[in-house]
N, C-alpha and C positions, 0 to 999 in steps of 0.2 A: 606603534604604541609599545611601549616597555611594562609589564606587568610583574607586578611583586606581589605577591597572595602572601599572607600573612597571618591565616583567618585558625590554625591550629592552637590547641591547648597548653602547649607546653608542658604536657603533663611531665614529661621525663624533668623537669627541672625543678617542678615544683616538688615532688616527688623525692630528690635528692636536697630539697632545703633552700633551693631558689625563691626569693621572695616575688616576683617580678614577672611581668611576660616574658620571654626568652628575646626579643628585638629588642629590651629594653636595656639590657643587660651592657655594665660597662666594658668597651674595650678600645685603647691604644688613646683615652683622654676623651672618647667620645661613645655614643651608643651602638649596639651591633646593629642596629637598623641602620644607622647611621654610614658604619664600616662596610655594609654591604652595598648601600645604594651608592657608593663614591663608586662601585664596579664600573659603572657606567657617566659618571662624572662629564665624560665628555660627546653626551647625551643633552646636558641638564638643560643649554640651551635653545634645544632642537625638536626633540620630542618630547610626546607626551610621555606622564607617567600615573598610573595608574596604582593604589594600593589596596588591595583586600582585605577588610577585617575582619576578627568577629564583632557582634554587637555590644564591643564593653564601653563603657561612657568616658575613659580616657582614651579611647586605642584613634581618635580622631584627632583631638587634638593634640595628641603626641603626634601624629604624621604630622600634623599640619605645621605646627613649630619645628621638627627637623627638617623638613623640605624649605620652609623659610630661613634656617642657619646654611642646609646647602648650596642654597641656591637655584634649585630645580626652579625652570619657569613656570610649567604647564603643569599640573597634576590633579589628580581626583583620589578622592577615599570613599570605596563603597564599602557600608556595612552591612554583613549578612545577618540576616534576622533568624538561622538556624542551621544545625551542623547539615554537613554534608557529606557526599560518599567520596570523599578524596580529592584531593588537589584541581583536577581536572573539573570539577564542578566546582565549586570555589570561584575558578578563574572564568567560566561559561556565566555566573550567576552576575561578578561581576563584569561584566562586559554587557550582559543587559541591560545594565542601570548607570553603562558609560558614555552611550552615543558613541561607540565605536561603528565605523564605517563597516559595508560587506567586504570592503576590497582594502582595508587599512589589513598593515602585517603586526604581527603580534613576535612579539620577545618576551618570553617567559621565566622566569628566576626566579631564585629562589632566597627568603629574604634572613636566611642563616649560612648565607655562603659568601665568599669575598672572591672576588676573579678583579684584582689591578689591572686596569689600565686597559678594559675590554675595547675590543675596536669590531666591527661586523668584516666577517671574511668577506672578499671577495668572491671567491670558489661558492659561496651559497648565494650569489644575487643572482642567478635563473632559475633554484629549485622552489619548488614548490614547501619544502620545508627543510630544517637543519637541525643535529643536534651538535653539540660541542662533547669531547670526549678525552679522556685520559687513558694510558694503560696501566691498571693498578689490581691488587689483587681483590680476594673476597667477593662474596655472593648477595653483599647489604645494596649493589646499587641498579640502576638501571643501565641495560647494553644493547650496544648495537653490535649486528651481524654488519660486515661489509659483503657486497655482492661478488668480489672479485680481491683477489691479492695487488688488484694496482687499480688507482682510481677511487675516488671516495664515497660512488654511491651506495646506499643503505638496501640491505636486503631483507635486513629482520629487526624488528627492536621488542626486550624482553623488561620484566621486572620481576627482579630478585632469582633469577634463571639465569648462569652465566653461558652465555651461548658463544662468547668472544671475551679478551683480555681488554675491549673496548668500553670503560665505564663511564657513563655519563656523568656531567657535570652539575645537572638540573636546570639546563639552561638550554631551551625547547623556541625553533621560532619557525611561521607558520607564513606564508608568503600572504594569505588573506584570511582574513579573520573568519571569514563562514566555512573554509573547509577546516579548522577548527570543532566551530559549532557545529558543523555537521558530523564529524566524526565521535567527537562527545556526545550529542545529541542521541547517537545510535548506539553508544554502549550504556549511555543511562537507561535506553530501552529495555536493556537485558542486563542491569544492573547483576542481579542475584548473578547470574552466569560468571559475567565479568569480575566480581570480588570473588569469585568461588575461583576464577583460575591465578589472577593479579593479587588479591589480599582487598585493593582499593581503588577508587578510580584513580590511578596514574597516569600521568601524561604520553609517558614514551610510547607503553605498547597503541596507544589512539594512531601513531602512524603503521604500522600496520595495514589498518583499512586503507589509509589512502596507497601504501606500496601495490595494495591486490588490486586496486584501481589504474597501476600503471601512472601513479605520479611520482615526479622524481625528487628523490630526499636524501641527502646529501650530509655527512659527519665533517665537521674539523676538530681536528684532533690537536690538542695543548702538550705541556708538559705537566707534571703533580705538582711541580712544583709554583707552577701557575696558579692553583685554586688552592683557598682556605675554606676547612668548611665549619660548622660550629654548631651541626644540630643537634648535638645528643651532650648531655654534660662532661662526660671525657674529651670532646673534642674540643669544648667551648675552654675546660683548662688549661686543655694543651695548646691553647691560644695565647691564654694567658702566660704559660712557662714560659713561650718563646718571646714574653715583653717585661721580664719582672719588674721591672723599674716605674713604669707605667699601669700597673694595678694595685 
């Protein structure tokens, strides 16, 4: 199952004079929700897809109309009936109310990012999970530690702590859906804790728990040049600069 959570406020947009939810936003002739879920285009046939909202009375049938222009076969739109402590719940809340299997895997992304032409590594079809990663500067993303200078298994993963030149893409997949929940399911325990050292519930540091568990999880590492991202309103113009002709 491929997962797009979607369920945030967009405050920084509205904030700067955006009228609109941030996925709704035009870009390249079509919407940013649009431009991000073509990441995985060659998907649309095959798997599922999953999208989480908040409970606003368009945010449903906007999915539903751009997954009918893209073409996605299979998908569902859960709405969440109230905020949450960060992405990682979000995506746990929705998956309840998806009939996702114990032993379906989950791919997670993020639905303000654009990665062309995504295809699943080989190098992660026996880990138990993977993140995808870039090497780029600043302390705004999520990183992973590698265990070794050769070899790409994962020894530590951080949020907003740079512990490596290794930044995450936001794009998190989990071999079965319950060592997910269950790793989420344990920092929602000790929620307060958890926001007191991460800021929120984020995805990355959840593996962690399973690395001290002795399961193996695994980075592929892109180029920058590979990912578009568009969450904060600087980014989303500097999307736009690089198409002036098409906005």
């Amino acid at each position: 199952m491929i997962i797009l959570p979607m369920a945030g406020r967009s405050r920084r947009f509205y904030e700067a004079g955006f009228t609109c939810p941030k996925y709704e936003l035009p870009l390249d002739g079509q919407s940013l929700f649009a431009a991000c879920a073509r990441s995985f285009e060659h998907y649309f046939d095959t798997e599922r897809f999953l999208f989480v909202c908040r409970d606003d009375a368009n945010a449903v049938d906007f999915v539903d109309g751009e997954c009918a222009r893209l073409g996605i076969a299979d998908h569902r739109v859960v709405r969440l009936r109230r905020d949450t402590c960060g992405q990682a719940e979000s995506v746990l809340l929705g998956l309840q109310d998806s009939g996702c299997g114990a032993n379906e895997s989950l791919l997670i992304f993020n639905i303000d990012t654009i990665r062309q032409g995504y295809r699943f590594p080989a190098a992660a079809d026996f880990a138990d999970g993977y993140l995808e990663v870039f090497r780029g500067p600043g302390t705004h993303w999520s990183f992973v530690q590698p265990s070794a200078a050769f070899g790409t298994r994962v020894a530590q993963t951080s949020e907003k702590q740079r512990i490596s030149p290794l930044c995450c893409t936001g794009l998190y997949y989990f071999a079965r859906a319950t060592d997910f929940a269950d790793v989420c399911g344990a920092a929602l325990s000790e929620a307060d804790a958890y926001r007191q050292r991460w800021g929120e519930l984020y995805i990355a540091p959840l593996y962690n728990a399973m690395l001290a568990e002795g399961r193996r999880v695994v980075y592929h590492e892109i180029t920058r040049e590979q990912v578009r991202f568009a969450g904060t309103p600087d980014e989303y113009r500097g999307l736009l600069a690089e198409r002036p002709a098409l906005c």
